[in-house]
C-alpha positions as CSV (number, residue, x, y, z in Angstrom):
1,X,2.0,2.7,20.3
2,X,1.4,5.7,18.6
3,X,5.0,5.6,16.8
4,X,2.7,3.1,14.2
5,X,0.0,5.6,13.8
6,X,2.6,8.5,13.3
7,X,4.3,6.0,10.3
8,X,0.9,6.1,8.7
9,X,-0.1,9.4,9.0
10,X,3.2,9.8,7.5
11,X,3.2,7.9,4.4
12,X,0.0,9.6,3.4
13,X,1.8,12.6,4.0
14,X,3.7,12.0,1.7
15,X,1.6,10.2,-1.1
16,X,0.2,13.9,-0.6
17,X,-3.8,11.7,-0.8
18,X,-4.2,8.2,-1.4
19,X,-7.2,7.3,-3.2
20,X,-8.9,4.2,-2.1
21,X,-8.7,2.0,0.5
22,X,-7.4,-1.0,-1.4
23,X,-4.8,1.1,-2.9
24,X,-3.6,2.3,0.6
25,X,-3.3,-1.6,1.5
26,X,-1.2,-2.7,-1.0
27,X,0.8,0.5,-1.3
28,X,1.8,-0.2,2.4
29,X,2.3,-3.6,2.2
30,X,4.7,-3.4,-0.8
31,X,6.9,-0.3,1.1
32,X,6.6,-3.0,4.2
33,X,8.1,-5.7,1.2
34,X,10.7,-3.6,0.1
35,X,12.0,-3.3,3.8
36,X,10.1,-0.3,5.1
37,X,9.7,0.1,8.7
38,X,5.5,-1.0,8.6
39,X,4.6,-3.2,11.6
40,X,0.8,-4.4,9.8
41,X,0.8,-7.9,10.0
42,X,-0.5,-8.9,6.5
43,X,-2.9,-12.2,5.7
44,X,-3.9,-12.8,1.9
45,X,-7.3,-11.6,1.1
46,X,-9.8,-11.6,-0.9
47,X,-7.9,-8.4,-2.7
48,X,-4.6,-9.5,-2.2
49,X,-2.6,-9.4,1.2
50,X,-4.9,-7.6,3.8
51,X,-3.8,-6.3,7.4
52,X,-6.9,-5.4,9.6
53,X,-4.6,-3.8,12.0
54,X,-3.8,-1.3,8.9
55,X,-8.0,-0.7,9.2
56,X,-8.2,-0.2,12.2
57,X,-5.2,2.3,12.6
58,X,-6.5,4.2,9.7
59,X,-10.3,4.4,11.2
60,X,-8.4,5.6,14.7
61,X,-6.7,8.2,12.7
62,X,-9.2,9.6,11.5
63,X,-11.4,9.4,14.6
64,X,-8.7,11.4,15.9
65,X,-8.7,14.0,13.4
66,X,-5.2,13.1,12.1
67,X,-6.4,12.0,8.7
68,X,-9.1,13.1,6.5
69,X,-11.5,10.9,4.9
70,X,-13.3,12.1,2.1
71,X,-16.0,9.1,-0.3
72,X,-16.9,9.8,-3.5
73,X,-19.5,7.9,-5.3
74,X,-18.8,6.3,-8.6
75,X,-21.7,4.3,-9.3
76,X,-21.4,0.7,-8.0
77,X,-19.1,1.7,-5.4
78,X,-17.8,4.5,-3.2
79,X,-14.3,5.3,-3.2
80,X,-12.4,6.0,0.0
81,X,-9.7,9.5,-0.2
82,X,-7.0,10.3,2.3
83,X,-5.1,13.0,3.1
84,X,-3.5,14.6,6.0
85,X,-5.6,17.7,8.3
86,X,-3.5,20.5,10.0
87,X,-3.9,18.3,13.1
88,X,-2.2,15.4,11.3
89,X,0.4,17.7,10.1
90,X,1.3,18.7,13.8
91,X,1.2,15.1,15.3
92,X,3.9,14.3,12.5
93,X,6.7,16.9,14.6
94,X,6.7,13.9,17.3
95,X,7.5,11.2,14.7
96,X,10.6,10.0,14.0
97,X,12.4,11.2,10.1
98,X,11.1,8.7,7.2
99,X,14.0,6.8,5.2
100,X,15.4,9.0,2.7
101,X,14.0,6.6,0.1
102,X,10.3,6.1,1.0
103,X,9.2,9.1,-0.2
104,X,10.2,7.7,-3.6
105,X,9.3,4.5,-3.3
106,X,5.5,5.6,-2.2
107,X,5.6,7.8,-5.6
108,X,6.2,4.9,-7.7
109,X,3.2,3.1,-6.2
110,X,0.5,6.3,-6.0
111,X,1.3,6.3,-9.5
112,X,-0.3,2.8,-10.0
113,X,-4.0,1.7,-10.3
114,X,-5.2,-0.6,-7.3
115,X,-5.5,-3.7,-9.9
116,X,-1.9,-3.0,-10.6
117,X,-0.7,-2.7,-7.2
118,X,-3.2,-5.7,-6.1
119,X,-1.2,-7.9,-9.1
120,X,2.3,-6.7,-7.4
121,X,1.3,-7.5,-3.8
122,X,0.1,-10.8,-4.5
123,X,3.5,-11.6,-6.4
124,X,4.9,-10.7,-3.5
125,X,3.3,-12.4,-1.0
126,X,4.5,-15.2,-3.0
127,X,8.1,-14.1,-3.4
128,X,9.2,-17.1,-1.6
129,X,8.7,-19.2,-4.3
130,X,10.4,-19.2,-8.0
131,X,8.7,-16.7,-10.5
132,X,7.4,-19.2,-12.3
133,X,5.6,-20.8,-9.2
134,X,4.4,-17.2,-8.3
135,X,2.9,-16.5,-11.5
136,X,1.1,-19.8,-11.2
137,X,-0.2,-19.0,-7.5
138,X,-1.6,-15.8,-9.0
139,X,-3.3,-17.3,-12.4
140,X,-4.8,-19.3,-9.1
141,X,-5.7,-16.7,-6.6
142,X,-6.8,-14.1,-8.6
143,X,-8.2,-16.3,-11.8
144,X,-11.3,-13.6,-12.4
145,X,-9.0,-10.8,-13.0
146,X,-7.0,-12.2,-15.6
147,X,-3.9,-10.8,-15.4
148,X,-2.2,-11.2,-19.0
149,X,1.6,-12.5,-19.6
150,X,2.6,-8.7,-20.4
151,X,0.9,-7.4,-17.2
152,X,2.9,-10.1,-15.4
153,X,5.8,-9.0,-17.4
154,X,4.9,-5.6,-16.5
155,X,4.8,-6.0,-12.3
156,X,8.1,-7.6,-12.3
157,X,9.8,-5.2,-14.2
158,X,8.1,-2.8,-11.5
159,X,9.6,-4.8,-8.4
160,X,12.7,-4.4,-9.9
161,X,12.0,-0.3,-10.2
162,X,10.8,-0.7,-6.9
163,X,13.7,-2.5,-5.3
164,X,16.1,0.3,-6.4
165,X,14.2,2.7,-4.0
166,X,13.8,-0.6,-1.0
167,X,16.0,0.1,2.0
168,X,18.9,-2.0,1.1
């Protein structure tokens, strides 16, 4: 049971801190996408695709002193930060080695806003269908943000960044 907690603690370990709890979402379910080893089962959201279990194993973690949460205030919200404590840090010697690759797929994704990333994971929650079909869902699902052509342009060409990083 823990072996899922250790995966988390893990990936923040090496996004070094994630910042935001929507961004720590998607950034998980994309590396789960691109063949990571992520067992959050993943339902589409309000944000984009959504796992509760991801919550809840994130509030244990830090309940258990493995992660750090730290909120900062910015005005008409509060923003969530993560990061690993020394404690964290220790529990990681009893988890199994990451993929060689994860560490550079998760820097290709802390590297992105949380609208971005929120654009990607929607994409590919509809990756089952044709592009152009996927596009449409989007335009659909996420109509008040707008996404334009080129940032549709834009998260494709990222998938395709991203997939030379997936596990193969």
């Amino acid at each position: 049971m823990l072996q899922e907690h250790a995966k988390i603690v893990q990936f923040i370990s090496l996004a070094n801190e994630v910042n935001g709890r929507k961004k720590l979402q998607k950034m998980v379910y994309i590396a789960k996408k691109m063949h990571f080893s992520f067992a959050e089962k993943y339902e589409l959201h309000m944000y984009g695709p959504y796992s509760e279990e991801l919550t809840l194993r994130v509030e244990e973690l830090c309940e258990m002193g493995f992660l750090a949460e730290r909120c900062t205030d910015k005005g008409s919200y509060v923003q969530y930060h993560y990061h690993v404590t020394n404690e964290g840090t220790s529990f990681l010697e009893t988890a199994d080695a990451p993929h060689d690759m994860l560490g550079a797929c998760i820097e290709l994704l802390n590297g992105k806003s949380a609208r971005f990333l929120e654009l990607v994971s929607t994409l590919l929650y509809f990756d089952h269908l044709e592009k152009d079909e996927q596009v449409e869902k989007v335009r659909i699902v996420k109509s008040k943000l707008n996404f334009s052509d080129e940032e549709m342009d834009n998260a494709f060409a990222f998938i395709d960044e991203l997939e030379k990083v997936s596990v193969q």
